[in-house]
C-alpha positions as a Markdown table, in Angstrom:
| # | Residue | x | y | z |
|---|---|---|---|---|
| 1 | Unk | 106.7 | 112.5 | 101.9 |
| 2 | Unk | 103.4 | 113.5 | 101.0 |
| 3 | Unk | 102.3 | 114.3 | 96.5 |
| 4 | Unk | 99.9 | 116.3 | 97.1 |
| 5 | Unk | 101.2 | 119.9 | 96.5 |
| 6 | Unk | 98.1 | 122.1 | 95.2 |
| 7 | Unk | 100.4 | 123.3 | 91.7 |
| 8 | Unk | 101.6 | 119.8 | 90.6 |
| 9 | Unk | 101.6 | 119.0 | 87.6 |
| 10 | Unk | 100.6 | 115.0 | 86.1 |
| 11 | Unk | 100.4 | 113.9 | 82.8 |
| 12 | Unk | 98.5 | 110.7 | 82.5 |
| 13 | Unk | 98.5 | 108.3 | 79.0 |
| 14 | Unk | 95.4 | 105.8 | 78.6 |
| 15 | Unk | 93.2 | 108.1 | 80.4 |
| 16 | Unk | 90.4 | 107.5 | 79.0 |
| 17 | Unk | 88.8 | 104.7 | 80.6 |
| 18 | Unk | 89.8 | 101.7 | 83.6 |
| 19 | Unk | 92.8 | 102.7 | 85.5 |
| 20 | Unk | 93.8 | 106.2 | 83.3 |
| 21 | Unk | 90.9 | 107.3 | 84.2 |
| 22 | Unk | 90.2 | 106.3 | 88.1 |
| 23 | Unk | 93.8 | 107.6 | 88.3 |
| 24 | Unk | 92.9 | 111.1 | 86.4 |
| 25 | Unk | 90.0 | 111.5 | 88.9 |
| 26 | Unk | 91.8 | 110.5 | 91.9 |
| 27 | Unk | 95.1 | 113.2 | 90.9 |
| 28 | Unk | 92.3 | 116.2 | 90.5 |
| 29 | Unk | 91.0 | 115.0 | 94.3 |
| 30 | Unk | 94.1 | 115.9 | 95.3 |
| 31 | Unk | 94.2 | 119.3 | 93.6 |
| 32 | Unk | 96.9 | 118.6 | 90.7 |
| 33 | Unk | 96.8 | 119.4 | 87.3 |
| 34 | Unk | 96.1 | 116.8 | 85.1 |
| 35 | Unk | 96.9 | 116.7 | 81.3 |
| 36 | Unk | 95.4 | 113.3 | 80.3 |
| 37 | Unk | 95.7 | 111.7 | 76.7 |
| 38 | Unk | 94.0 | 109.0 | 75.1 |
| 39 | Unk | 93.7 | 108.1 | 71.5 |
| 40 | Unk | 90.0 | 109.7 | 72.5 |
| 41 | Unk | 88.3 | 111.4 | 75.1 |
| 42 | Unk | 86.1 | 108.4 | 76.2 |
| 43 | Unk | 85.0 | 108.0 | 79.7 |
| 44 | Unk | 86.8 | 111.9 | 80.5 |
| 45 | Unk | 84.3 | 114.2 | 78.7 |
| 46 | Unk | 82.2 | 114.7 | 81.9 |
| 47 | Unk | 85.6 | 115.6 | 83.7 |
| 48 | Unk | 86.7 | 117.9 | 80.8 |
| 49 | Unk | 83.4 | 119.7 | 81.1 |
| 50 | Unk | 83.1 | 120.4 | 84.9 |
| 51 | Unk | 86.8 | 120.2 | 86.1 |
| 52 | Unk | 89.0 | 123.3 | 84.7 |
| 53 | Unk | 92.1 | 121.6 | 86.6 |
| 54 | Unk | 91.6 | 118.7 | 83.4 |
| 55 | Unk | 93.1 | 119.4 | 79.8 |
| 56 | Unk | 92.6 | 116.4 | 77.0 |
| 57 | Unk | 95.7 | 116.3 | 74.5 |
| 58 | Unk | 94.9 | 113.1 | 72.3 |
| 59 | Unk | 97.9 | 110.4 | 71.8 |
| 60 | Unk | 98.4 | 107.7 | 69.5 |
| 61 | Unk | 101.4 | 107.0 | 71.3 |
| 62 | Unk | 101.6 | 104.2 | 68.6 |
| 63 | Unk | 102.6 | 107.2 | 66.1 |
| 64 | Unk | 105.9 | 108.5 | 66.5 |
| 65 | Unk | 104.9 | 111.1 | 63.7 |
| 66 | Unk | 103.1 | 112.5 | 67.2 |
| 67 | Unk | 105.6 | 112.6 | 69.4 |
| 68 | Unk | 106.9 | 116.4 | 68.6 |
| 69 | Unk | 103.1 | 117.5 | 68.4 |
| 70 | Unk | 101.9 | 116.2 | 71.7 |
| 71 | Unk | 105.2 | 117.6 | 73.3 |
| 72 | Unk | 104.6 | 121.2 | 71.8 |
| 73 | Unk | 101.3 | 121.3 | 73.1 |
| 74 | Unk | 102.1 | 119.9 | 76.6 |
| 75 | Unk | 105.1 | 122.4 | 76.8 |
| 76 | Unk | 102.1 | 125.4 | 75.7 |
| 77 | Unk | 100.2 | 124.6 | 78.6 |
| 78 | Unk | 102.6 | 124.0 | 81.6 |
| 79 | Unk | 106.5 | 124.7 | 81.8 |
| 80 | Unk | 107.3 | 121.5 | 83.6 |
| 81 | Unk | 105.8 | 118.3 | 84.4 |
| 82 | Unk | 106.4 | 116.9 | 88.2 |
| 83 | Unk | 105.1 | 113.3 | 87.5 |
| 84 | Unk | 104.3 | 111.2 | 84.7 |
| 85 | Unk | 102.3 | 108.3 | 84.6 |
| 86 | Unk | 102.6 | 106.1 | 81.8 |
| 87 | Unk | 99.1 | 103.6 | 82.1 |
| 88 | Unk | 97.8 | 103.3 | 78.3 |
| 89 | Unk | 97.7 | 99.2 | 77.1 |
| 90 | Unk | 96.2 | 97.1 | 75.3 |
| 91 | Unk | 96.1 | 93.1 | 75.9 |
| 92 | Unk | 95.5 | 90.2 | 72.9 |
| 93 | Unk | 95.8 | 86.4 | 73.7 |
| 94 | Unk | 97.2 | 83.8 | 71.4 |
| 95 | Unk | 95.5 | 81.0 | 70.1 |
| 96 | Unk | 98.2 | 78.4 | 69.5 |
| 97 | Unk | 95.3 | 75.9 | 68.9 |
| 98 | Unk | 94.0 | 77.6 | 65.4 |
| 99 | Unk | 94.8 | 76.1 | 62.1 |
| 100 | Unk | 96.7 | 79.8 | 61.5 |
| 101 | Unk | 97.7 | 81.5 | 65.0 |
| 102 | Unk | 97.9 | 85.4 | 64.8 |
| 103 | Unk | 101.3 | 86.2 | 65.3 |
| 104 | Unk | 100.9 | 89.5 | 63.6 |
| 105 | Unk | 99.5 | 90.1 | 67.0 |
| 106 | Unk | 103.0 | 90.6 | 68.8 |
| 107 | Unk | 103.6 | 93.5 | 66.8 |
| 108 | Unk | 99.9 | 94.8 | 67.8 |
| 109 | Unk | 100.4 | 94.5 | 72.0 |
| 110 | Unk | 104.2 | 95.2 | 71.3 |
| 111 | Unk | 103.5 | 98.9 | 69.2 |
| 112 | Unk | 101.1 | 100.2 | 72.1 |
| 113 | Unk | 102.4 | 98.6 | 75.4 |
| 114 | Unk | 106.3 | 98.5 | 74.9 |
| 115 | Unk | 106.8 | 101.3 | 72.0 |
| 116 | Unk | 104.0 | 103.3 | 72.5 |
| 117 | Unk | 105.6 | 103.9 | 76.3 |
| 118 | Unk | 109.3 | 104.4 | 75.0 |
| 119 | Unk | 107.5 | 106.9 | 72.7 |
| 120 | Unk | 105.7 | 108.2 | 75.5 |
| 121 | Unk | 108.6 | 108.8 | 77.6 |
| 122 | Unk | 110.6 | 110.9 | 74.7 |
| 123 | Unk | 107.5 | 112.9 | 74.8 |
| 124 | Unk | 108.0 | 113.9 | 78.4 |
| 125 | Unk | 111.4 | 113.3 | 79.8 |
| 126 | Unk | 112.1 | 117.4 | 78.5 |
| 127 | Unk | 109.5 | 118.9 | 80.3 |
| 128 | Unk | 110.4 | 116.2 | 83.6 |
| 129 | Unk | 113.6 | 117.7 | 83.4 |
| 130 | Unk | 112.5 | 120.8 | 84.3 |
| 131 | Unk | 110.5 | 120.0 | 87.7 |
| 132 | Unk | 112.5 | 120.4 | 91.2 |
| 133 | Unk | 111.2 | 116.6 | 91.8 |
| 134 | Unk | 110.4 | 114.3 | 88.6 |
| 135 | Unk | 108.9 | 111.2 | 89.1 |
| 136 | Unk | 108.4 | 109.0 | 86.3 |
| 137 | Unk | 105.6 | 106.5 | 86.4 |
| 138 | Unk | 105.3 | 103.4 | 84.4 |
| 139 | Unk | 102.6 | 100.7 | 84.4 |
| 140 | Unk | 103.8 | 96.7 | 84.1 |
| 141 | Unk | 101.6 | 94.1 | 85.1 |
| 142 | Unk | 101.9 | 91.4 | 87.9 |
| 143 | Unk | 101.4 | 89.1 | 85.0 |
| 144 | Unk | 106.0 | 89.6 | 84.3 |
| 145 | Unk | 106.1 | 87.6 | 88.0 |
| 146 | Unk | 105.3 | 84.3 | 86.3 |
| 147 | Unk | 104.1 | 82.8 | 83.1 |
| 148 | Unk | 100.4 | 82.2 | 82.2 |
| 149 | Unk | 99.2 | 80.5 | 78.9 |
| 150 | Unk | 97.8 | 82.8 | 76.0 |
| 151 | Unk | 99.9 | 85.7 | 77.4 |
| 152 | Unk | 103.2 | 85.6 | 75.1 |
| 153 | Unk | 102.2 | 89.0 | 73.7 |
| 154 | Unk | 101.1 | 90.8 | 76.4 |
| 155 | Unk | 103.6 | 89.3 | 79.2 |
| 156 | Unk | 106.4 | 89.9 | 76.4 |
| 157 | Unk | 105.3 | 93.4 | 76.6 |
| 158 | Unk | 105.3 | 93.7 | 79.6 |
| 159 | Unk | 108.2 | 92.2 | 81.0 |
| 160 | Unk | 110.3 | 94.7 | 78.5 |
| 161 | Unk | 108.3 | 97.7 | 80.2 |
| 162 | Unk | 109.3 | 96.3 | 83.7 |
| 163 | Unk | 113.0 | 95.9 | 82.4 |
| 164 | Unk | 113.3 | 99.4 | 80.3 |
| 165 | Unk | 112.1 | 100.9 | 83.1 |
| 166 | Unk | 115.2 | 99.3 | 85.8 |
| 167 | Unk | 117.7 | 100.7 | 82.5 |
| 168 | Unk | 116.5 | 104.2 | 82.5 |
| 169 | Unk | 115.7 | 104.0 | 86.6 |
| 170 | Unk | 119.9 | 104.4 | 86.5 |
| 171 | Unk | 120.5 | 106.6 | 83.6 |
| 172 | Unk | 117.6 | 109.2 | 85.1 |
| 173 | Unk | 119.4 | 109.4 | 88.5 |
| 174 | Unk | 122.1 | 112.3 | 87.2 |
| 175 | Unk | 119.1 | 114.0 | 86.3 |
| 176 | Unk | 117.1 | 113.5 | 89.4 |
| 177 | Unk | 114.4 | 111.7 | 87.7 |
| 178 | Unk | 113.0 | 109.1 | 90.4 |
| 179 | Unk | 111.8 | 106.4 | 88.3 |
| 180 | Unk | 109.0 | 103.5 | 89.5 |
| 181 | Unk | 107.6 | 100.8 | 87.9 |
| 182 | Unk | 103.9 | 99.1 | 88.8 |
| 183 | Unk | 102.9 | 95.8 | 88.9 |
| 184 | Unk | 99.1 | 96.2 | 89.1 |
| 185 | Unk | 97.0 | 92.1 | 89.3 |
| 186 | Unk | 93.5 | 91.9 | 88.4 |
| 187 | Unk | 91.5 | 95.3 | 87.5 |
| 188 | Unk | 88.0 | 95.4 | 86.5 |
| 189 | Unk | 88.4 | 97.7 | 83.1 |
| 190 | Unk | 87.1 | 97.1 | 79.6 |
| 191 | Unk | 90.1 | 95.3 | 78.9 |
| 192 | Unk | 89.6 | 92.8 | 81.3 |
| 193 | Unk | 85.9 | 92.3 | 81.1 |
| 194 | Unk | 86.9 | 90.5 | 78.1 |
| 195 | Unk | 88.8 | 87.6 | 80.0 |
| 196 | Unk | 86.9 | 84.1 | 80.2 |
| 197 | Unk | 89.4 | 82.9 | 83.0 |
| 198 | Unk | 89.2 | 83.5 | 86.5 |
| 199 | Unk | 90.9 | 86.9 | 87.6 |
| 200 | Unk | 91.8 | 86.0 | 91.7 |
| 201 | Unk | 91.4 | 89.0 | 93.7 |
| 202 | Unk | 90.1 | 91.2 | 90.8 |
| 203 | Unk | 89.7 | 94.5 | 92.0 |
| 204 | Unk | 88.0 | 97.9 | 91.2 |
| 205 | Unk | 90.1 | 100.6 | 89.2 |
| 206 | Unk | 89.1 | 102.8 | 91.5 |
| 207 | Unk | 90.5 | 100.9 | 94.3 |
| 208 | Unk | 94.0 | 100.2 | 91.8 |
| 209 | Unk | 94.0 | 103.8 | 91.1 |
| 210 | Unk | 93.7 | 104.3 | 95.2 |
| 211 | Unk | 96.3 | 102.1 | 95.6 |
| 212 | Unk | 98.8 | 103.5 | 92.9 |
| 213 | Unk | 98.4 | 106.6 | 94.4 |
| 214 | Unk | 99.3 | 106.1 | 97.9 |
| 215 | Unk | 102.1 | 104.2 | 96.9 |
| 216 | Unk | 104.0 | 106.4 | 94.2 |
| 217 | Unk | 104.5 | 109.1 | 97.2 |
| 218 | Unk | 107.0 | 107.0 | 98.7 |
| 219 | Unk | 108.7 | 106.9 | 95.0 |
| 220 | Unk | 109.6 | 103.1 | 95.2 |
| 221 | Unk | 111.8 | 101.5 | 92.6 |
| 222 | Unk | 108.6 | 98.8 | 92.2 |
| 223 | Unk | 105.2 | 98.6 | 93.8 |
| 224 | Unk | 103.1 | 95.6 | 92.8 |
| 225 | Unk | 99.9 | 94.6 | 94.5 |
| 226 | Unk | 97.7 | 93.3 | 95.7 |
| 227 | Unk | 100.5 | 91.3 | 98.1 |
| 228 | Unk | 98.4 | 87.8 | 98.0 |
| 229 | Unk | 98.7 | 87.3 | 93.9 |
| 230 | Unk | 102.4 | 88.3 | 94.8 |
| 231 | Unk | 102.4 | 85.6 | 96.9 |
| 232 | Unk | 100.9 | 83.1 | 94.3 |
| 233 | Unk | 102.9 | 84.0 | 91.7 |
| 234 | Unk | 106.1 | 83.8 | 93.9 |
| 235 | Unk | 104.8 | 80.4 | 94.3 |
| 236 | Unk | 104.6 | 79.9 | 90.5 |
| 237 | Unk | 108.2 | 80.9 | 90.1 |
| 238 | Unk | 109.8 | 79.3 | 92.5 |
| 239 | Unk | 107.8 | 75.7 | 91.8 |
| 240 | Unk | 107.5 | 76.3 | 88.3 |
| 241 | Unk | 107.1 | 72.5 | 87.3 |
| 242 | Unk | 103.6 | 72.4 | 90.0 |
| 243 | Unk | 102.6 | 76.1 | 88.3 |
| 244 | Unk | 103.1 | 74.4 | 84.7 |
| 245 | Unk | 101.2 | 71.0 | 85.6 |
| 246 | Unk | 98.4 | 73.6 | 87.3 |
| 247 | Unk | 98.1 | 76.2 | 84.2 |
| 248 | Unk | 99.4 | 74.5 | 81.0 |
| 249 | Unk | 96.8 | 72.9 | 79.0 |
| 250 | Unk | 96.7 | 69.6 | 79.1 |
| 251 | Unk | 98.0 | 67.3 | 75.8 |
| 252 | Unk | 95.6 | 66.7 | 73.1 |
| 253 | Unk | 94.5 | 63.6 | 72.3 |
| 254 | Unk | 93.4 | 64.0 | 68.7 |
């Protein structure tokens, strides 16, 4: 069944810049109305200023002193929302190697990928409530499919996301809520521009938010792409002593 009714209504989180904001873009193409939040406007003040189908409600979704504001202006400017999708993250890598690893640094990924979404969800799941069809979006990461060194706070954070998400999937269905989870790979975004290791089959947001897109009409339980890093990580869990040897550092000699 095709999304693309001309009075839908989206609300987007992290739409600022990388996927949030290929995804904002590619939801106005197709004649919705978007509400996008960000902690600021970013890479969307062009869109606000030519596109009257955009409205920018920032979101610390990291404060939950926000939650009742951003929900009291969502509900003045729509009476419903028909999708959600829940994109804003943030990724840090551990260092296990300094004399004083960050650790404070699972709380950091932890408040904004895993919290900041439950809080983004209490902001929405009202107004969701009131569409004829909800769908409630939420982004994961490829990276829950198999472990990769550096990643314990962003994985971590992830990995709850994927498994929060199969919870409320079943305690949404009495209210009609379809509920999907994404597993995007590689993107090129700010976030990952930052990465010294090789990203296979890195793609564009653009192309991610394409993808996303065409996907979430079919409302799937899980969509993760692109299918050939599924592939390598299936590989990576089901031989995990061969994915250790290839991606664990080796020992130190010192």
């Amino acid at each position: 069944m095709s999304h693309t009714a001309g009075n839908n209504v989206v609300w987007i989180t992290g739409a600022s810049s990388g996927i949030g904001l290929a995804l904002t873009k590619r939801y106005l193409s197709e004649g919705w109305r978007v509400f996008a939040s960000a902690r600021s406007q970013g890479g969307l003040s062009e869109l606000l200023a030519t596109n009257e189908n955009v409205t920018f409600l920032p979101f610390d979704m990291t404060d939950v002193n926000q939650i009742d504001d951003v929900r009291a202006a969502l509900s003045n400017h729509t009476a419903h929302l028909d999708c959600v999708v829940l994109n804003a993250g943030t990724c840090e890598y551990l260092d296990i190697t300094a004399t004083e690893p960050d650790w404070k640094m699972m709380d950091r990924v932890m408040s904004v990928n895993f919290f900041g979404l439950v809080n983004s969800v209490d902001v929405c799941l009202p107004l969701l409530k009131k569409s004829a069809k909800p769908h409630l979006v939420g982004v994961s990461s490829q990276a829950v499919q198999a472990a990769f060194p550096q990643a314990e706070a962003y994985g971590a954070s992830k990995a709850a996301v994927r498994y929060f998400l199969s919870s409320l999937r079943m305690d949404l269905r009495q209210f009609n809520i379809d509920v999907t989870c994404l597993l995007p790979g590689f993107v090129d975004t700010p976030l990952t521009q930052k990465n010294t290791f090789s990203m296979p089959f890195l793609m564009s947001a653009e192309d991610a938010a394409n993808r996303m897109y065409s996907a979430l009409a079919s409302r799937p339980f899980e969509f993760a792409f692109p299918k050939r890093l599924s592939a390598m990580l299936w590989a990576g869990r089901h031989f995990p002593k061969l994915w250790f040897t290839l991606l664990a550092p080796k020992k130190s000699h010192s």
